[in-house]
N, CA, C and O atoms as a CHARMM CRD file, in Angstrom:
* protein
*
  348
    1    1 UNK  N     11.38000   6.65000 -11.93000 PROA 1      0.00000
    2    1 UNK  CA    12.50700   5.93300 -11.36700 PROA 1      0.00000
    3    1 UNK  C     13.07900   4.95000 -12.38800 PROA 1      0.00000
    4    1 UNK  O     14.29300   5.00300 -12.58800 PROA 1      0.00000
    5    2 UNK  N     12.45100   4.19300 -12.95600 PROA 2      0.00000
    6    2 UNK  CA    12.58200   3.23300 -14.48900 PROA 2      0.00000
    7    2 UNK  C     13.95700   4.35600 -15.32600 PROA 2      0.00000
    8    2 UNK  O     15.02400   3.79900 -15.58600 PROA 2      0.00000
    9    3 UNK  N     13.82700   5.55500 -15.60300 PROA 3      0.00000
   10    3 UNK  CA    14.62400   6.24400 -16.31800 PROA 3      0.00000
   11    3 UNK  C     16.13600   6.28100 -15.77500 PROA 3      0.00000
   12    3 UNK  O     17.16000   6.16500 -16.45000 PROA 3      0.00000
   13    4 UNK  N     16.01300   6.48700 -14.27500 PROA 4      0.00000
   14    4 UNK  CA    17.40900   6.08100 -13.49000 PROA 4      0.00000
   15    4 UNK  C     18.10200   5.04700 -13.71900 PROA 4      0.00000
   16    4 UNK  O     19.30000   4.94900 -13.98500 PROA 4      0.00000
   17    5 UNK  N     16.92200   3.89700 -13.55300 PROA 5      0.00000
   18    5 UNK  CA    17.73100   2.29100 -13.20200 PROA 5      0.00000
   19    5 UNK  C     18.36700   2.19500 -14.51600 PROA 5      0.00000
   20    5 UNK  O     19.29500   1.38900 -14.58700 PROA 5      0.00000
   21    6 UNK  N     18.08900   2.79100 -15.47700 PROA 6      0.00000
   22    6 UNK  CA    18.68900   2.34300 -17.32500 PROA 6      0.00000
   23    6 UNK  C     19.64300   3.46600 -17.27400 PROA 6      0.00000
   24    6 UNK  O     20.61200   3.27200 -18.00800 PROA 6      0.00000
   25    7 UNK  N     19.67300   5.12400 -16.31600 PROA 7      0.00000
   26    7 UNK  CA    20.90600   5.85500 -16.70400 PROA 7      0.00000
   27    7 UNK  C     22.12500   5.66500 -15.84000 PROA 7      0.00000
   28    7 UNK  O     23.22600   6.21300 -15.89800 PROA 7      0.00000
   29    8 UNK  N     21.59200   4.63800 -14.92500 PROA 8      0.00000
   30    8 UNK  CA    22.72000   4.26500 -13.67400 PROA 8      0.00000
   31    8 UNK  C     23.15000   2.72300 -13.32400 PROA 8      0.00000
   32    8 UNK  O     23.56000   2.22300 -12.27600 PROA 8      0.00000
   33    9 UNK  N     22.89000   2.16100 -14.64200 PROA 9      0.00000
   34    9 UNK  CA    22.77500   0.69000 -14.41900 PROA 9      0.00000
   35    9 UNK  C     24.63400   0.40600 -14.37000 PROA 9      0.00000
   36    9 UNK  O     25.11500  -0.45900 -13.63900 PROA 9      0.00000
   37   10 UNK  N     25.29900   1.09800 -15.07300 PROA 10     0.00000
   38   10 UNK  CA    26.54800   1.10800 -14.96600 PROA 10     0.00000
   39   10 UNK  C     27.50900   2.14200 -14.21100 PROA 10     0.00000
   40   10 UNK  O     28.73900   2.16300 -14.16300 PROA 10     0.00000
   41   11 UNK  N     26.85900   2.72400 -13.81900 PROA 11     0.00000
   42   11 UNK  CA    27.08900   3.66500 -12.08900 PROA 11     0.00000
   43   11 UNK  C     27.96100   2.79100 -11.33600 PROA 11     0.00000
   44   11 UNK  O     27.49200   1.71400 -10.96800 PROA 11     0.00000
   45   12 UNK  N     29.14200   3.08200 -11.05300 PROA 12     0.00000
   46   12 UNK  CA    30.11800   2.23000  -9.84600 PROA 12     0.00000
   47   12 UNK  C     29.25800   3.23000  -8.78100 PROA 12     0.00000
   48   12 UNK  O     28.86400   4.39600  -8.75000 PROA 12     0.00000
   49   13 UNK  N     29.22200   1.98800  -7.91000 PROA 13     0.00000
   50   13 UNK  CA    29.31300   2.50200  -6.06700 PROA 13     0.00000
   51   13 UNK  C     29.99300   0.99300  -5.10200 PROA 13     0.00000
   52   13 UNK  O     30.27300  -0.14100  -5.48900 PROA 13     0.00000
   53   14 UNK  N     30.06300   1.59600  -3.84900 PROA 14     0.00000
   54   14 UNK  CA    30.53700   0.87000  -2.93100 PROA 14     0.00000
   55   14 UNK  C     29.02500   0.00300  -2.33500 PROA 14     0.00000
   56   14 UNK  O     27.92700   0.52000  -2.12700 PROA 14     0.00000
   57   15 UNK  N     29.31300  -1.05900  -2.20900 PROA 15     0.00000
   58   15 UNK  CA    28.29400  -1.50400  -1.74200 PROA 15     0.00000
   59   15 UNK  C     28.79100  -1.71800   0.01200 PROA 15     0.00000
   60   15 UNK  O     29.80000  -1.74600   0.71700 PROA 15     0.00000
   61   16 UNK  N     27.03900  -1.85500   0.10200 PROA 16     0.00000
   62   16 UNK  CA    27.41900  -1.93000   1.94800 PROA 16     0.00000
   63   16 UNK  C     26.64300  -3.51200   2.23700 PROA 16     0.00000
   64   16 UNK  O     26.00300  -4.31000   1.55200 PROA 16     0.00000
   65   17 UNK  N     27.13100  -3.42400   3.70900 PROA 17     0.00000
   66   17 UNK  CA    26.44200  -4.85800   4.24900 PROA 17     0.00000
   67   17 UNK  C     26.64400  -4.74100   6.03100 PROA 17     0.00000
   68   17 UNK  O     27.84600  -4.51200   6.16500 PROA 17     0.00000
   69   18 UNK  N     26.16200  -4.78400   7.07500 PROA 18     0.00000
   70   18 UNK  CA    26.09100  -4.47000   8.26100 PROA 18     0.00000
   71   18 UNK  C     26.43200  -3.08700   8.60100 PROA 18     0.00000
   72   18 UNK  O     26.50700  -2.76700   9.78800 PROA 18     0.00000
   73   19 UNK  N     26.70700  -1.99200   7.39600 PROA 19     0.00000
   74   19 UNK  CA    27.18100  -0.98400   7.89200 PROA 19     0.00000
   75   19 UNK  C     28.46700  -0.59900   7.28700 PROA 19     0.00000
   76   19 UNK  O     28.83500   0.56600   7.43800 PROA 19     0.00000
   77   20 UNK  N     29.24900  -1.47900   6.57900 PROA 20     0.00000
   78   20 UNK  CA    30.30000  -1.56300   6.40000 PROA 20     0.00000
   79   20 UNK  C     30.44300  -1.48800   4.86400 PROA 20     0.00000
   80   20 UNK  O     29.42700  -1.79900   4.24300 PROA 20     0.00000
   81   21 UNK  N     31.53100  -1.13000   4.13900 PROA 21     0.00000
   82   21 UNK  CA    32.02600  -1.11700   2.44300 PROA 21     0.00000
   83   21 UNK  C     32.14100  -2.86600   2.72400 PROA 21     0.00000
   84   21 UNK  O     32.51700  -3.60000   3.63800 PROA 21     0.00000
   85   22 UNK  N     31.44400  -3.04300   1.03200 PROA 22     0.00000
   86   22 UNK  CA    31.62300  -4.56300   0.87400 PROA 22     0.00000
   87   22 UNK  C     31.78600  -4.78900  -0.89400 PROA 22     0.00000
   88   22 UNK  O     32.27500  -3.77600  -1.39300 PROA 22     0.00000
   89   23 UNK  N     31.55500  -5.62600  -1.68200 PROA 23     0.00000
   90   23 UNK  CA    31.59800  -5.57700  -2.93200 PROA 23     0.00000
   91   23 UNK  C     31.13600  -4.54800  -3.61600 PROA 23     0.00000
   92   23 UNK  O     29.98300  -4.16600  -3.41500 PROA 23     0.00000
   93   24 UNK  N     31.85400  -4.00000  -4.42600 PROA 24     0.00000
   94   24 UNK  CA    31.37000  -2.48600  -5.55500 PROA 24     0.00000
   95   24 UNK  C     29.97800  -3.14400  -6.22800 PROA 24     0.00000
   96   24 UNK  O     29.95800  -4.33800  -6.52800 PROA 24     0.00000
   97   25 UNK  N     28.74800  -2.22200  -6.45300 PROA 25     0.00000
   98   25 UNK  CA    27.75400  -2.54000  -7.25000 PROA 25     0.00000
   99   25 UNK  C     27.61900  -1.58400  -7.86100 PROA 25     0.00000
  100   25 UNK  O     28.58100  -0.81800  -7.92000 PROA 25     0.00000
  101   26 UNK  N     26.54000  -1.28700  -8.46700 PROA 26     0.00000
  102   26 UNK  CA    25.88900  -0.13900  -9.27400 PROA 26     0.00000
  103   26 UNK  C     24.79400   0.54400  -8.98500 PROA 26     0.00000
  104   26 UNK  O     23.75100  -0.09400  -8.84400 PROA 26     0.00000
  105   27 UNK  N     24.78800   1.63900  -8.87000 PROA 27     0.00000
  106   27 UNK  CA    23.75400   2.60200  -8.45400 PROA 27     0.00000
  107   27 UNK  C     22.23700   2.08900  -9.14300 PROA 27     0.00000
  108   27 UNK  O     21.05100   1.89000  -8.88300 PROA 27     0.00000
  109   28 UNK  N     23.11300   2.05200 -10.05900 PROA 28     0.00000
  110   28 UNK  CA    21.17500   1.27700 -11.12500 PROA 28     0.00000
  111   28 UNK  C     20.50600   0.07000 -10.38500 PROA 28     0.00000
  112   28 UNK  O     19.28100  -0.04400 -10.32500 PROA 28     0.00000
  113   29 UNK  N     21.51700  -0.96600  -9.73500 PROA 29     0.00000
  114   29 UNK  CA    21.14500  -1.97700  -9.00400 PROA 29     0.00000
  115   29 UNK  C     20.65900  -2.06500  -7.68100 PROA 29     0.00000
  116   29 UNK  O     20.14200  -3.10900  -7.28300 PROA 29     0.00000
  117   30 UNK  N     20.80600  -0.81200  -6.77800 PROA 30     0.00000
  118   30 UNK  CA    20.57500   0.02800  -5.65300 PROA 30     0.00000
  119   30 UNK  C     18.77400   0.18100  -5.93400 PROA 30     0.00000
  120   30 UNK  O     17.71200  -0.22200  -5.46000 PROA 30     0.00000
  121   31 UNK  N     19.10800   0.72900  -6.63100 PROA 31     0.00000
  122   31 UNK  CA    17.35000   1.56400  -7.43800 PROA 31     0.00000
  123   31 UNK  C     16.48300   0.61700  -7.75300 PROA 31     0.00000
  124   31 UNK  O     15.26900   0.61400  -7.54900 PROA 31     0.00000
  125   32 UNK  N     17.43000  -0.53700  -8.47700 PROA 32     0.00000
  126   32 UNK  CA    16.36300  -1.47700  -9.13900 PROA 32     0.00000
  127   32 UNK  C     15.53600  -2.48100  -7.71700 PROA 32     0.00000
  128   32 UNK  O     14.46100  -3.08100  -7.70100 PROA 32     0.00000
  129   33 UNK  N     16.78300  -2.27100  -6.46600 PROA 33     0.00000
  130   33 UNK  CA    16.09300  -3.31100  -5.71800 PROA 33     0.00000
  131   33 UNK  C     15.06100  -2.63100  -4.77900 PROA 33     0.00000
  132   33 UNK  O     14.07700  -3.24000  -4.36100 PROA 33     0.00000
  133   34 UNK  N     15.38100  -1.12100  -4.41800 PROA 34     0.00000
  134   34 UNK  CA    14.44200   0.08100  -3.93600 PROA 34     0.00000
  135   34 UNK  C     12.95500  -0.22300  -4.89300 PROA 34     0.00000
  136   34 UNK  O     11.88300  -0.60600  -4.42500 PROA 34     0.00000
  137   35 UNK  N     13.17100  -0.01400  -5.93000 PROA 35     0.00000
  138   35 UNK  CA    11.81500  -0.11800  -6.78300 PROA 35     0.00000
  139   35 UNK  C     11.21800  -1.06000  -6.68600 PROA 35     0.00000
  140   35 UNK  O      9.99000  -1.11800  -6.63200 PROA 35     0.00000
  141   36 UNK  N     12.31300  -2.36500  -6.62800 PROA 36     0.00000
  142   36 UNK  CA    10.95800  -3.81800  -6.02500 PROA 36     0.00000
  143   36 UNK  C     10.73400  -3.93300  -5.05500 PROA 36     0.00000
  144   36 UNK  O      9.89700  -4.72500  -4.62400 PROA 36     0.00000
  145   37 UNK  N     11.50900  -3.06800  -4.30200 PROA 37     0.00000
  146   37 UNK  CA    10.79800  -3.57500  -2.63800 PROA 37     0.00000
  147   37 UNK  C      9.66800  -2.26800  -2.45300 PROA 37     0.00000
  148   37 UNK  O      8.99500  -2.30200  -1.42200 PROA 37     0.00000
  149   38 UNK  N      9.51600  -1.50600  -3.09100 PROA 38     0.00000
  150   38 UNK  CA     8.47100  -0.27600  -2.93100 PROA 38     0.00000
  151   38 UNK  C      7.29100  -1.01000  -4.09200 PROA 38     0.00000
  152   38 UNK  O      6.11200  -0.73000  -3.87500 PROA 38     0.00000
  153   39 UNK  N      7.62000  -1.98500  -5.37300 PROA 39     0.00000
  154   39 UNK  CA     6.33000  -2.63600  -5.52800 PROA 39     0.00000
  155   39 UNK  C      5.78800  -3.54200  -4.68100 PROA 39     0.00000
  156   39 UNK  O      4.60400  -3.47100  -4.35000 PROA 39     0.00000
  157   40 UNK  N      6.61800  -4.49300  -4.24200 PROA 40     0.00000
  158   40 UNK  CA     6.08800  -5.43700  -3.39500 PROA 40     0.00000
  159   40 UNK  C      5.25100  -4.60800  -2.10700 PROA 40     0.00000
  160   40 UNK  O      4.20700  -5.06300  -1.64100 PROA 40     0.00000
  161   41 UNK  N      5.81900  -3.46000  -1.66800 PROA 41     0.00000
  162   41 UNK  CA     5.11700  -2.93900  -0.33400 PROA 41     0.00000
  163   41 UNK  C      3.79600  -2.39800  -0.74100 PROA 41     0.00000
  164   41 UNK  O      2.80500  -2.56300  -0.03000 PROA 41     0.00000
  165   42 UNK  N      3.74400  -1.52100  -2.27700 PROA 42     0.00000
  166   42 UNK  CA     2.32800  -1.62500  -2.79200 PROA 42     0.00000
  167   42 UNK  C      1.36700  -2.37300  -2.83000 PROA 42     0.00000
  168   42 UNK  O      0.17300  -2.07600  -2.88000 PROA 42     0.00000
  169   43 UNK  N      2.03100  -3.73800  -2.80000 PROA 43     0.00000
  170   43 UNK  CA     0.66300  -4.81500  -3.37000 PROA 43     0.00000
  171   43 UNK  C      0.26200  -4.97100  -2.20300 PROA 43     0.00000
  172   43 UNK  O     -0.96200  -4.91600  -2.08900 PROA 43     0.00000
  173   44 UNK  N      1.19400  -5.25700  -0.70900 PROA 44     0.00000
  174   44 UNK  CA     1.20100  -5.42400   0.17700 PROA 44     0.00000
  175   44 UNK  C     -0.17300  -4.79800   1.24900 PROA 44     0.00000
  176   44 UNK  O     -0.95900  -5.13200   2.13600 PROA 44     0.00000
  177   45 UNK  N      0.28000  -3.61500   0.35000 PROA 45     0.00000
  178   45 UNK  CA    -0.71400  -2.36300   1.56200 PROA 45     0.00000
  179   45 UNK  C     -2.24900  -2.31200   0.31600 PROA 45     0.00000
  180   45 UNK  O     -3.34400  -2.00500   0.78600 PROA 45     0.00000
  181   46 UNK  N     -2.15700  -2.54700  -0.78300 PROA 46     0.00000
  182   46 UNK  CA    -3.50500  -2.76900  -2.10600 PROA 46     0.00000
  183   46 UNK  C     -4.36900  -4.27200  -1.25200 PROA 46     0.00000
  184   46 UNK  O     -5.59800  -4.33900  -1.23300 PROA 46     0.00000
  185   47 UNK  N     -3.43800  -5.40500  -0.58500 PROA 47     0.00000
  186   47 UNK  CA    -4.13900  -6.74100  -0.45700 PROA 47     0.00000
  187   47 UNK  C     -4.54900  -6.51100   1.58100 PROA 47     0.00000
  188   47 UNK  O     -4.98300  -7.34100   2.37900 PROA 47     0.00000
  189   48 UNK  N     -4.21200  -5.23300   1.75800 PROA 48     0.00000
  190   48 UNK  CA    -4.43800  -5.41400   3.39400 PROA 48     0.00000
  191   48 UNK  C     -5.29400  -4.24400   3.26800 PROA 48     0.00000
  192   48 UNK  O     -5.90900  -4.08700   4.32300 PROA 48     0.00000
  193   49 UNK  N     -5.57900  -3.36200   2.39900 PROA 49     0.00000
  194   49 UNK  CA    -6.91100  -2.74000   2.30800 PROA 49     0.00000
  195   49 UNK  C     -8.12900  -3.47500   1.78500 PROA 49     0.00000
  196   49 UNK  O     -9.30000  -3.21700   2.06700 PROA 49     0.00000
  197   50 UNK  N     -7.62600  -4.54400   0.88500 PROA 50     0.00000
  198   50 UNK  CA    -8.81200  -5.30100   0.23900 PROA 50     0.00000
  199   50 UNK  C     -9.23500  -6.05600   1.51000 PROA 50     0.00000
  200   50 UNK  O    -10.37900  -5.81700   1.89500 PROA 50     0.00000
  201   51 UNK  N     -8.58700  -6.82700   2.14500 PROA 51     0.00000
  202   51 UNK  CA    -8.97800  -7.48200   3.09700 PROA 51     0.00000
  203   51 UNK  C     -9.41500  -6.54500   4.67600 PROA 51     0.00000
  204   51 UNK  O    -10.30000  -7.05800   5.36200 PROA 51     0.00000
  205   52 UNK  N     -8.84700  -5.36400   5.12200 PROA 52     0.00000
  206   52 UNK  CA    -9.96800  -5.02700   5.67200 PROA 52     0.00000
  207   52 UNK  C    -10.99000  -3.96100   5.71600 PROA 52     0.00000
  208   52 UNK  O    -11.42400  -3.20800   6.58700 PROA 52     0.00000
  209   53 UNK  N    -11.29000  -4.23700   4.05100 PROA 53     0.00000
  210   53 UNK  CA   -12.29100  -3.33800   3.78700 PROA 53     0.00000
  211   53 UNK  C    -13.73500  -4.04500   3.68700 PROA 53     0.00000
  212   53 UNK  O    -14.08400  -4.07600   2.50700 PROA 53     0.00000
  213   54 UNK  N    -14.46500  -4.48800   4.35200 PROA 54     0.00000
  214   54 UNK  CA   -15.65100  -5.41900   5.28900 PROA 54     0.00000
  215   54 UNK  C    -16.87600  -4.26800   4.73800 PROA 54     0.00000
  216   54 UNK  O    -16.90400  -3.03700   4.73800 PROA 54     0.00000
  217   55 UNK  N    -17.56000  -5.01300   4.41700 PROA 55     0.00000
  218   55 UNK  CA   -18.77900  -3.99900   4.50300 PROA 55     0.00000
  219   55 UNK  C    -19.13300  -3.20600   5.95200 PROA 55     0.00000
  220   55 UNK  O    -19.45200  -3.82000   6.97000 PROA 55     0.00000
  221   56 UNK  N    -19.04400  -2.02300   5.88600 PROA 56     0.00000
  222   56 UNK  CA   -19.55200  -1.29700   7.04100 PROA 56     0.00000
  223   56 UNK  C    -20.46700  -1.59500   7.64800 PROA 56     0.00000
  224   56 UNK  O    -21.34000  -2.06200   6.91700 PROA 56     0.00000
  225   57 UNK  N    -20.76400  -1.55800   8.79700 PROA 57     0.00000
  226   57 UNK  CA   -21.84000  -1.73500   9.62900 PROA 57     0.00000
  227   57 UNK  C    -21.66900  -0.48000  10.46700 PROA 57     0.00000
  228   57 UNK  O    -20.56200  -0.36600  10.99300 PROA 57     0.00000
  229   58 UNK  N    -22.77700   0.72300  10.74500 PROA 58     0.00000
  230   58 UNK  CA   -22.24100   1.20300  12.01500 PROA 58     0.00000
  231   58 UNK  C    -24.17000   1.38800  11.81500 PROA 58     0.00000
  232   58 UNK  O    -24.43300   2.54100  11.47100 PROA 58     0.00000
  233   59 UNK  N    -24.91100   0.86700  11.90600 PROA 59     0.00000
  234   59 UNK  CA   -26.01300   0.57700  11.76300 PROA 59     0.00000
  235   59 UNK  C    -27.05000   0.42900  13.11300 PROA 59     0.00000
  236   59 UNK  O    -28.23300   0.09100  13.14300 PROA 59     0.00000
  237   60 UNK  N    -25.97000   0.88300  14.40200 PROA 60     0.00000
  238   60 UNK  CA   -26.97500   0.33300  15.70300 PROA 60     0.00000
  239   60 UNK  C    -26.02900  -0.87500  16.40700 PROA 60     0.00000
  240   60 UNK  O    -25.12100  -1.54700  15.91900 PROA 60     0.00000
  241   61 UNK  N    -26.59200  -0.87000  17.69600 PROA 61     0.00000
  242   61 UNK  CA   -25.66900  -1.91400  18.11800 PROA 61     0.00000
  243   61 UNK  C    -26.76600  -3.00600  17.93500 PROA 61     0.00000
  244   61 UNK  O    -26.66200  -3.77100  18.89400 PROA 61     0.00000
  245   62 UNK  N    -28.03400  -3.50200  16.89300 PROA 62     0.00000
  246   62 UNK  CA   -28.48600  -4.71700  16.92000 PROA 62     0.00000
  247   62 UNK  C    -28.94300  -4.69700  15.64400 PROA 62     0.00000
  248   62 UNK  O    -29.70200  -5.55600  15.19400 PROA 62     0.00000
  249   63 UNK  N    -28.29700  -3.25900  14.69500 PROA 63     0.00000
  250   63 UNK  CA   -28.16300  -3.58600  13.17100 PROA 63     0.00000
  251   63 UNK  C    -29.25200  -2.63400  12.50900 PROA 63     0.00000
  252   63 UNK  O    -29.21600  -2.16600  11.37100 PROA 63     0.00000
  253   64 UNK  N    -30.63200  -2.38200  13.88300 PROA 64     0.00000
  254   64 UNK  CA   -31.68000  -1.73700  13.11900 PROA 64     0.00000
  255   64 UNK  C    -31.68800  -0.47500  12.73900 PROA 64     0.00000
  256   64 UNK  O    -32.86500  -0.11600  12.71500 PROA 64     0.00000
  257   65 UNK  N    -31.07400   0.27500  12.46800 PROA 65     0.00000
  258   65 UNK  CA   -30.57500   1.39400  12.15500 PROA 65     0.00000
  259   65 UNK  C    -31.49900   2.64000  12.86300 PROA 65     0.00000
  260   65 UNK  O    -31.78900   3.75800  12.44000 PROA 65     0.00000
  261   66 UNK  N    -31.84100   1.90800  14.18800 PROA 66     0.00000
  262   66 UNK  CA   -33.05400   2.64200  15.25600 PROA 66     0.00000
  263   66 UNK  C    -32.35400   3.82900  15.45200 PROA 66     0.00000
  264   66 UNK  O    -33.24900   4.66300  15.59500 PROA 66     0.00000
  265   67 UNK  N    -31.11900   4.48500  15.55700 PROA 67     0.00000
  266   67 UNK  CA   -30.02000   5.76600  15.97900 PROA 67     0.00000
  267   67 UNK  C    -29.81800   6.27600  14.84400 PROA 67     0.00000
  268   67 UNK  O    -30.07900   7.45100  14.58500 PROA 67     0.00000
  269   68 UNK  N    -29.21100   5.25100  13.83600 PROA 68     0.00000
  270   68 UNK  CA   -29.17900   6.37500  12.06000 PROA 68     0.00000
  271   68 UNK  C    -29.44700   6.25200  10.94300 PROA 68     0.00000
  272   68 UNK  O    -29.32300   5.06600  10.63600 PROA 68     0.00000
  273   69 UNK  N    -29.75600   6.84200  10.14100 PROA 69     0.00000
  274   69 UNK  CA   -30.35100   6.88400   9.18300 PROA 69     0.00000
  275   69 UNK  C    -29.25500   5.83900   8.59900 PROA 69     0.00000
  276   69 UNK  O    -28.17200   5.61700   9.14200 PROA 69     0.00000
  277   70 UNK  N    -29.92200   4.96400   6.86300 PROA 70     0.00000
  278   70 UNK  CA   -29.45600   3.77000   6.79800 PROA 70     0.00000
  279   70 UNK  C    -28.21400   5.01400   5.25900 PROA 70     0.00000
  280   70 UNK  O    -27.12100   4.89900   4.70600 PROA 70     0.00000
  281   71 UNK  N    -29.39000   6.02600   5.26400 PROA 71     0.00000
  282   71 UNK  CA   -27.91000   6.90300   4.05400 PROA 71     0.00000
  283   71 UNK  C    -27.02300   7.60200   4.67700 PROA 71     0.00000
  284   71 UNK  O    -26.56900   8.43700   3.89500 PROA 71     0.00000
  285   72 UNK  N    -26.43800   7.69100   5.94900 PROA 72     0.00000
  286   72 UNK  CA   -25.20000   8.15000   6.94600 PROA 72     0.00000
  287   72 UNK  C    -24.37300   6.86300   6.45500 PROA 72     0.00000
  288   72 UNK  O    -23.63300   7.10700   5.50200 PROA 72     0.00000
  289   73 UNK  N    -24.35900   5.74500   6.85000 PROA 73     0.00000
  290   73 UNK  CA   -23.79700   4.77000   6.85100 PROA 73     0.00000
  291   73 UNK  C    -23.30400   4.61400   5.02700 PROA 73     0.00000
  292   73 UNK  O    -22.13300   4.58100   4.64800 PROA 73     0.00000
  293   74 UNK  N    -24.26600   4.55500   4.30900 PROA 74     0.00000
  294   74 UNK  CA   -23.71100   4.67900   2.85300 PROA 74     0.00000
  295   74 UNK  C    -22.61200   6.10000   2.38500 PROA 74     0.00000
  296   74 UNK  O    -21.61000   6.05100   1.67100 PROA 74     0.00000
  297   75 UNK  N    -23.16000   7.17400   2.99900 PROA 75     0.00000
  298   75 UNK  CA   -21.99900   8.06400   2.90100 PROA 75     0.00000
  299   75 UNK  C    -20.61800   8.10200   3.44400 PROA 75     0.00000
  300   75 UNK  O    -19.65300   8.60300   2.86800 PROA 75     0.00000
  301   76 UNK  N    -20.61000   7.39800   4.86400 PROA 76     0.00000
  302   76 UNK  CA   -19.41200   7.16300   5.42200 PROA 76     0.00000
  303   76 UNK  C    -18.68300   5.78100   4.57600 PROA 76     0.00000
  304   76 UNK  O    -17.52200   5.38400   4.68200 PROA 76     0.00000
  305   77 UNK  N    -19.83400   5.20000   3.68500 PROA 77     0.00000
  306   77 UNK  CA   -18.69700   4.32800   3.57400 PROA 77     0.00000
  307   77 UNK  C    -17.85900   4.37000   1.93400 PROA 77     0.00000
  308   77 UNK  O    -17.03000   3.76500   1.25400 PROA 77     0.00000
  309   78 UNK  N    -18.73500   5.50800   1.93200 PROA 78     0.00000
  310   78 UNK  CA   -18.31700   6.50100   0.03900 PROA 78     0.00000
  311   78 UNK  C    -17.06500   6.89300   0.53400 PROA 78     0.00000
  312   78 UNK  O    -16.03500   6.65900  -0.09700 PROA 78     0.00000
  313   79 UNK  N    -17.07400   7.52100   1.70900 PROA 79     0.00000
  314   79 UNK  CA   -15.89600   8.29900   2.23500 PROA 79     0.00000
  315   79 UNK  C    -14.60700   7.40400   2.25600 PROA 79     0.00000
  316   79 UNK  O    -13.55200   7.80500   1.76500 PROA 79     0.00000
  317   80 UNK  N    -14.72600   6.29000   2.79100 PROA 80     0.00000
  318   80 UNK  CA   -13.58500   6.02500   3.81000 PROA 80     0.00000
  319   80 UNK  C    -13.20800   4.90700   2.16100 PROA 80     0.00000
  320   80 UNK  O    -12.07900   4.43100   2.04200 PROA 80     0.00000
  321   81 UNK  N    -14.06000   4.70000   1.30000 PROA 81     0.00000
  322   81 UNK  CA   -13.94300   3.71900   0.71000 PROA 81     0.00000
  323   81 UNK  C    -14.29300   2.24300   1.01300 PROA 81     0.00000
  324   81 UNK  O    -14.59700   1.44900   0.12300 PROA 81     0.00000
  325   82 UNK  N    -14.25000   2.02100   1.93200 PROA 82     0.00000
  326   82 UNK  CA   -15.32700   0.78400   2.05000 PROA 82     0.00000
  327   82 UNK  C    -17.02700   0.31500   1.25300 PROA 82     0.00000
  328   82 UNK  O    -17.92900   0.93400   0.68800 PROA 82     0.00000
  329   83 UNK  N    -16.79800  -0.86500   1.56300 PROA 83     0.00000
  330   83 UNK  CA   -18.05600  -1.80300   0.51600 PROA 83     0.00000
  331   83 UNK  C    -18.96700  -1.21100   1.29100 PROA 83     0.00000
  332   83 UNK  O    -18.72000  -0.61900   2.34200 PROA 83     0.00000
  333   84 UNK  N    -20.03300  -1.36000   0.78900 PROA 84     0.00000
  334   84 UNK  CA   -21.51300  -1.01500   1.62000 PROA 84     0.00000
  335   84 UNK  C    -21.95600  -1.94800   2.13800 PROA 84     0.00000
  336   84 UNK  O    -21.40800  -2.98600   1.76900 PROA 84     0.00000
  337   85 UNK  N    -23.02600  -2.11900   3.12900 PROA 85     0.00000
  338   85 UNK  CA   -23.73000  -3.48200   3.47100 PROA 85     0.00000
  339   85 UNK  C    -24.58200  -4.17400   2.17700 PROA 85     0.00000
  340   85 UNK  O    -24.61200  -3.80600   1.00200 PROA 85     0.00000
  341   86 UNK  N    -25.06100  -4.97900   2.64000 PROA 86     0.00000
  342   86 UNK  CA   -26.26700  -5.71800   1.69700 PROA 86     0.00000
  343   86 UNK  C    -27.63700  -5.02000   1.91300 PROA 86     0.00000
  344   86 UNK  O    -28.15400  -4.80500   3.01000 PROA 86     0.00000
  345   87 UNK  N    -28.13600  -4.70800   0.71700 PROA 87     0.00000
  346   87 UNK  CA   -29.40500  -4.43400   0.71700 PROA 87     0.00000
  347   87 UNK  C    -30.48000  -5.70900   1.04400 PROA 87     0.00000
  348   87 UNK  O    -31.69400  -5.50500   1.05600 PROA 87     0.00000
């Protein structure tokens, strides 16, 4: 997309605003603000996986892993990407 915003930076278009034609901009400037709002939504969705990615627990409902084995729980959490518990 970087290759666009530099071959369309001087691109006439109509710009819009409620729906409507409003001041002429540039296609490159269209792109350039698409591209920061698609980084910002990256970091966005990178800092709301970090935060709820919790060490797994599915360990029993009192933790002792009395129902599953304690390497189910390490594989599911290889899977999904989540931290592991504490050893």
């Amino acid at each position: 997309m970087r290759e666009s915003l530099k071959e369309h930076k001087d691109t006439l278009q109509i710009g819009r605003t409620h729906g409507i034609h409003a001041e002429p901009i540039t296609f490159g400037f269209k792109l350039a603000v698409w591209y920061a709002e698609l980084a910002r939504s990256i970091k966005r969705i990178e800092a709301a996986r970090e935060s709820i990615s919790v060490p797994a627990k599915i360990s029993g409902a009192v933790g002792t892993h009395a129902n599953i084995d304690p390497r189910v729980e390490d594989w599911v959490c290889e899977r999904l990407g989540l931290q592991k518990r504490a050893k």
